[in-house]
C-alpha positions, 0 to 999 in steps of 0.5 A, a space after each residue: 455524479 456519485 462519490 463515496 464520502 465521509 466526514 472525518 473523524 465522525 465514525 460511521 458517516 461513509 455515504 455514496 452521495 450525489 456531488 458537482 462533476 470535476 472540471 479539469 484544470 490546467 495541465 489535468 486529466 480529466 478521468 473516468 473511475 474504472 475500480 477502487 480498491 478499499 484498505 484498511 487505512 479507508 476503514 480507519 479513516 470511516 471508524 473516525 480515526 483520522 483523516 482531514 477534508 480539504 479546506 472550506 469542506 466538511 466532507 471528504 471524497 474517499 479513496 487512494 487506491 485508483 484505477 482509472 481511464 482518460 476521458 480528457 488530456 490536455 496537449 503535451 501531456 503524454 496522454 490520451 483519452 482511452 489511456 489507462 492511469 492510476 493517480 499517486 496519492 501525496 502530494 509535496 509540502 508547499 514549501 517544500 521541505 528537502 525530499 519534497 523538493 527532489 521528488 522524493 515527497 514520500 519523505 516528507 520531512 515536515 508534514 506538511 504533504 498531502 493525501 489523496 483521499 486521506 489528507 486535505 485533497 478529495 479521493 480518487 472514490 467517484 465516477 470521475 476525477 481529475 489528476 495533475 498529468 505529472 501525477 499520474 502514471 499510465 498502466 498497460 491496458 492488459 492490467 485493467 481487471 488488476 491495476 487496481 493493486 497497483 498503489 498496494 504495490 508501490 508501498 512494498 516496491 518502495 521497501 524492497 527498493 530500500 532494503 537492497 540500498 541499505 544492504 549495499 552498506 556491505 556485501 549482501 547476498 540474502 537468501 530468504 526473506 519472511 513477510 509477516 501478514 498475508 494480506 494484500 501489502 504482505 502478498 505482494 510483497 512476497 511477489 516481489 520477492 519471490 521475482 528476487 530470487 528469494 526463498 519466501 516465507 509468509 506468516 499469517 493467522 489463518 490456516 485456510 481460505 486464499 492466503 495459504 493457496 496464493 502463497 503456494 501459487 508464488 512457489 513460497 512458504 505458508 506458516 502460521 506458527 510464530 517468528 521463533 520458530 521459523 527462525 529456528 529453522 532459517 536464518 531471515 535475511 530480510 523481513 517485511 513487516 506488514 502487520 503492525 501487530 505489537 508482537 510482530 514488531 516485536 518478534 521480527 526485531 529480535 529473531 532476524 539474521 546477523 547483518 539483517 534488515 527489518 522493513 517496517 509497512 504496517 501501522 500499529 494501533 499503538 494500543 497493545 503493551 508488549 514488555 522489551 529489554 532496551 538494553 537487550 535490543 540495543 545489544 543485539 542490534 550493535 553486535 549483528 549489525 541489524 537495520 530496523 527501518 520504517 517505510 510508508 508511501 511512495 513516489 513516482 518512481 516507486 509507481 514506474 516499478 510497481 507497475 513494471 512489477 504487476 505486468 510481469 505478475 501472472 494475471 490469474 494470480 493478481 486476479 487471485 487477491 481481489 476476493 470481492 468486487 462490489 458496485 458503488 452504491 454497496 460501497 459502504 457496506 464493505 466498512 459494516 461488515 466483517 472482513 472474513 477471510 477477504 484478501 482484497 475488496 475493490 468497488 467497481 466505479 
């Protein structure tokens, strides 16, 4: 059986290598790799920046954004083979914290979760995997070309999930909501938005390519100008933040409605230096009301609602954001070339 592996922290190790078959353990599923889809926390993970192989490993097996079909379920499980099923990537601490003993895992308090292809558990990057039944979710089988975007979904169902909770501290009606960064988060972002009713705005670099046609396609707005200047012209109620530009973080705390709210889904590199007035924030963040938050994971829950979203998408359109399809052996060439103007990279197990 092959697996797409790295040695974390070691830049440049990804390989496609030859590894034992998983062997399903009580209450698992035993599944056959459908797709893959490749981000940019993969990418980080490959250039060495973080990530950690289970214990007694050197190597860890890559990959979150699964896809998968049941080979074997066990009974009782609420599952059977030919069931389509894409695995959730955290598990809860151990010990556990609050959240992580309510479900709520993707709140880890304390750090001591795991991930999934990224921290201490092996990926979903092989031709098969093996998943716990009570952290899988099944997909309609309509979806097999696109349920890949399903753990992409869940990072923004959950935001969307947590902005409408915080808007409820008072009357909240919003009206247009800007999502900074066109990539796959920040489109389908702007999915769900749009599916709120929402007058959509998305900001990102590029004038050409996909990104602008599959804004259009949503009945959104495509701009490439800067924060200011679409909030000269509306007032942004809601802003999602999926970039993790310094500017960016910086501009949408500043530039968003009274009584707004800022969700923050991109990671910075932390390396830019951007000069803010503390006081200034802080002023217009009392005087306004503002709410300026970070989100990052999901749960189960967040899974039920990306998935319930994904099957009331347009096929075409989700068809649209998976710009390259790649077989296994080529895997490791996505992490060696330049993304261009590539929305969504997904290898094909």
């Amino acid at each position: 059986m092959r697996a797409l592996m790295v040695t974390p922290m070691t830049a440049g190790s990804v390989t496609v290598d030859e590894v034992a078959p998983p062997v399903p353990e009580e209450g698992e599923l035993l599944v056959d790799g459908v797709a893959l889809g490749i981000c940019g926390t993969d990418k980080e993970i490959v250039d060495g920046e973080y990530g950690t192989a289970p214990p007694g490993h050197d190597r860890l097996v890559l990959g979150h954004e699964s896809l998968g079909r049941v080979r074997e379920a066990p009974p009782g499980s609420g599952f059977a083979p030919g069931d389509l099923v894409v695995g959730i990537v955290r598990r809860p601490d151990p010990v556990p914290c609050g959240p992580c003993a309510h479900g709520e895992f993707d709140m880890c308090r304390n750090g001591g979760f795991t991930e999934r292809g990224i921290k201490e558990i092996h990926g979903y990057g092989s031709e098969q995997w093996t998943v716990p039944a009570d952290y899988a979710v099944r997909l309609d089988p309509a979806l097999e070309e696109v349920g890949v975007l399903m753990e992409p979904t869940t990072i923004v169902a959950k935001a969307w999930e947590h902005v409408e909770s915080i808007g409820r501290r008072a009357w909240f009606e919003p009206r247009t909501a800007l999502v900074t960064g066109a990539g796959p988060i920040g489109l389908l972002a702007a999915l769900i938005g749009v599916r709120r009713g929402l007058d959509v705005h998305v900001l990102d670099r590029v004038g050409s390519g996909p990104k602008p046609d599959l804004v259009a396609a949503l009945g959104a707005t495509y701009h490439t100008g800067g924060v200011a200047e679409i909030a000269r012209e509306f007032a942004l109620d809601v802003i999602i933040e999926t970039t993790g530009a310094e500017a960016l973080v910086l501009d949408t705390a500043v530039h968003n409605a009274a009584d707004g709210i800022v969700c923050y889904v991109g990671l910075s590199a932390g390396r830019a230096r951007v000069e803010v007035s503390p006081g200034r924030l802080s002023r217009r963040l009392v005087l306004d009301n503002d709410v300026l938050f970070g989100s990052v994971n999901a749960n189960r829950r967040h899974y039920e609602l990306a998935a319930r979203h994904l099957a009331a998408a347009d096929r075409d359109w989700l068809r649209g954001l998976i710009t390259r399809r790649l077989p296994l052996d080529l895997a490791p060439r996505v992490f060696a070339e330049p993304a261009g103007d590539q929305v969504k990279v997904v290898i094909d197990l």
